[in-house]
C-alpha positions as CSV (number, residue, x, y, z in Angstrom):
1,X,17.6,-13.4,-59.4
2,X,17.3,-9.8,-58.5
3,X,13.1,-10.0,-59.3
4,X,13.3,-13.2,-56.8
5,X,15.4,-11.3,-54.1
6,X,12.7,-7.8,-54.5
7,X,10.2,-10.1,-53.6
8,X,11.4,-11.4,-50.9
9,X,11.9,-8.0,-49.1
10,X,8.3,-6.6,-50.6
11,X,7.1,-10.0,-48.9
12,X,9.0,-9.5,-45.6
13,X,8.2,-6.0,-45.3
14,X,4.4,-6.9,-46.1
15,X,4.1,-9.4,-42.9
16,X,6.0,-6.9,-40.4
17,X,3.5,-4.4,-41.9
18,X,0.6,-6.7,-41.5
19,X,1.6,-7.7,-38.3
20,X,1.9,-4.1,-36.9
21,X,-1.4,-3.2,-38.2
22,X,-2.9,-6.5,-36.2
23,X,-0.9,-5.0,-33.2
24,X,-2.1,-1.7,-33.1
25,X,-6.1,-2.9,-33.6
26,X,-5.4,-4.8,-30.7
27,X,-4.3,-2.0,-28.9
28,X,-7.3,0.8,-30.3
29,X,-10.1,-0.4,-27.4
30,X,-7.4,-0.3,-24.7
31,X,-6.1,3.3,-26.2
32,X,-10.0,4.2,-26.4
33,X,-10.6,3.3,-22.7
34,X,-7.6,5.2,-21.1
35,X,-8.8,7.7,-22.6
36,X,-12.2,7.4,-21.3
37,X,-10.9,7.2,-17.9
38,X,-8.7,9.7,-17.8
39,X,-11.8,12.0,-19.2
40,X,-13.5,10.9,-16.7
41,X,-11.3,12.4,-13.8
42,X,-10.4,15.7,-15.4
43,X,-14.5,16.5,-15.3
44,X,-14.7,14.6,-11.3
45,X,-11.7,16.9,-10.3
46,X,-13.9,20.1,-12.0
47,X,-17.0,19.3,-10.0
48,X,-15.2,18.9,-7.0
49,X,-13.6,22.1,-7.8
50,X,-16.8,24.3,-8.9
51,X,-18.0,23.3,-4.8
52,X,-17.9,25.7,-2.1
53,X,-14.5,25.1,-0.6
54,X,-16.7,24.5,2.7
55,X,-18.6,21.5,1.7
56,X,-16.1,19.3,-0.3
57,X,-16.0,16.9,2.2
58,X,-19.3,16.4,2.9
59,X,-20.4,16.3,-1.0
60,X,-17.7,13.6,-1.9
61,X,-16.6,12.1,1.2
62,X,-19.2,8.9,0.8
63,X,-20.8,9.3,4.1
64,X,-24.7,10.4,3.3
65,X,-25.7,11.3,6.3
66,X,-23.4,14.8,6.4
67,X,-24.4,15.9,2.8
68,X,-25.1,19.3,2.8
69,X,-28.9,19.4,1.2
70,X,-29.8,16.5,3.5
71,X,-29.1,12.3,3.9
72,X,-28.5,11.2,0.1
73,X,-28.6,14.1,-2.0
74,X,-24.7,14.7,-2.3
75,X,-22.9,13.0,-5.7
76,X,-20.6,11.3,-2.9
77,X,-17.3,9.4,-3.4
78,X,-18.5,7.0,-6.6
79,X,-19.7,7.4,-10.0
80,X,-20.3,5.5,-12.8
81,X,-18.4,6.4,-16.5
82,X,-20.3,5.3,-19.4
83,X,-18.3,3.0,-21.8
84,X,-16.4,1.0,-18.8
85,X,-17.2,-2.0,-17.2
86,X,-16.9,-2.2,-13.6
87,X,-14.6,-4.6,-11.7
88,X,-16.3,-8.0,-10.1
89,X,-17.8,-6.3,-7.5
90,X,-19.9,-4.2,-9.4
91,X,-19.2,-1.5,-7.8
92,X,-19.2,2.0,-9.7
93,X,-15.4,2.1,-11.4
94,X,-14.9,5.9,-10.1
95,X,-13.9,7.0,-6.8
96,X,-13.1,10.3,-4.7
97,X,-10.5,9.6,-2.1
98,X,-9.3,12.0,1.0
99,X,-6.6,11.3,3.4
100,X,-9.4,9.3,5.8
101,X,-7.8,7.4,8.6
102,X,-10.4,5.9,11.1
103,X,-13.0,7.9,9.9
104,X,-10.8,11.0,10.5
105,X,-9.4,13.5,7.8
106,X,-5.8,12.5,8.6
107,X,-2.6,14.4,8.5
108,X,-1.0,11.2,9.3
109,X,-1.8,8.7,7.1
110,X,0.9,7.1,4.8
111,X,0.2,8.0,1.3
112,X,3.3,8.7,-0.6
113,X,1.0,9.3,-4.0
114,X,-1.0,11.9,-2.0
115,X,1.6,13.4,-0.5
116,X,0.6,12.4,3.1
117,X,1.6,12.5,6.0
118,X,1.5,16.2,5.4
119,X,0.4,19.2,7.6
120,X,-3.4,19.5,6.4
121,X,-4.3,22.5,8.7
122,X,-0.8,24.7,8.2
123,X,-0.5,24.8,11.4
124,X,3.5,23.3,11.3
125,X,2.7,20.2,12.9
126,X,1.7,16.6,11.8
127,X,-0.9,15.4,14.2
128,X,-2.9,12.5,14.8
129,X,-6.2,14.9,14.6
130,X,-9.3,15.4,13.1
131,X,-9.0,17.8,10.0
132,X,-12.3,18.2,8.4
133,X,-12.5,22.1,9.6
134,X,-9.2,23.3,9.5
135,X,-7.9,22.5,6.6
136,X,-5.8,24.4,4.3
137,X,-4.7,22.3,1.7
138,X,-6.7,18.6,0.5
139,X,-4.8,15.9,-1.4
140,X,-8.0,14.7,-3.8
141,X,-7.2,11.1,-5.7
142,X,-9.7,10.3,-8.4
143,X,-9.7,6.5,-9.3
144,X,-10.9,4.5,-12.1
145,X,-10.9,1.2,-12.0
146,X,-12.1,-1.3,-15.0
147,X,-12.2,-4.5,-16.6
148,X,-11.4,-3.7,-20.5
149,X,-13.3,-5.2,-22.9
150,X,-10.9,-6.4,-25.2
151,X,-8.1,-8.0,-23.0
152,X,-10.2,-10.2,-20.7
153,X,-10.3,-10.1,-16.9
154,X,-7.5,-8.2,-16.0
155,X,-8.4,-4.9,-14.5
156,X,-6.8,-1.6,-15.4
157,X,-6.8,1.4,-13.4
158,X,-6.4,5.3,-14.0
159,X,-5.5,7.9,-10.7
160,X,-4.9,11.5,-10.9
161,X,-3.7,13.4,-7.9
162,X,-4.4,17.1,-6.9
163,X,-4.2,19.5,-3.9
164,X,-7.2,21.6,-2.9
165,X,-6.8,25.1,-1.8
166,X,-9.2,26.7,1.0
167,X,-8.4,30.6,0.4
């Protein structure tokens, strides 16, 4: 009686084992792509922060035209990161985001993850203004967005936030 009741525990403990190894397989590619992403942004938030505080904006602000070496030649506001799929659109799963409102760097804007509205230019007041030269302070969100390869066609996402200083 006593073998008969050990091996009903070994065998219960065996499937709860077997099932949390199953589990956690499952889990490794998802693990594995967060991790990816969030790689990805710690080395976007470096290169925006080994620029000359002067031309952030113009390097990753998306609009060619201003890029400081001339129409194109700026790394702008997407990239691609090797080992995710980009979302339906195919557009490159990274992204640089600014406070932009209307084509305007906006002290305005509603962005509770940034931080915004907030006074950009130090000057003590939240205005409705155009901020790309007077800045003092930038709320930066890098964004990854993917599909992951093992769960299908749900797309995950990854954001860090950070200020840039112009000293």
């Amino acid at each position: 009686m006593e073998i008969v009741l050990v091996l009903a525990v070994v065998s219960v403990a065996s499937m709860i084992y077997a099932q949390t190894i199953a589990s956690s397989r499952r889990l490794d590619p998802i693990a594995e792509e967060t991790a990816i992403a969030a790689d990805a942004t710690r080395v976007a938030i470096e290169l925006i922060r080994a620029q000359p505080v002067g031309e952030i904006l113009a390097l990753f602000d998306g609009e060619p035209s201003n890029d400081p070496g001339g129409a194109g030649t700026a790394p702008g506001a997407t990239f691609v990161v090797a080992g995710l799929a980009p979302t339906p659109g195919g557009a490159p799963v990274g992204r640089i985001e600014f406070p932009f409102l209307d084509g305007r760097l906006a002290e305005d804007l509603e962005d509770e993850m940034l931080g915004m509205p907030r006074d950009l230019s130090g000057d003590g007041v939240v205005d409705a203004l155009d901020h790309r030269a007077d800045w003092v302070v930038l709320p930066v969100r890098v964004r990854i967005e993917w599909i992951p390869r093992a769960v299908g066609t749900t797309t995950r996402d990854f954001e860090i936030y950070t200020m840039i200083p112009r000293l």
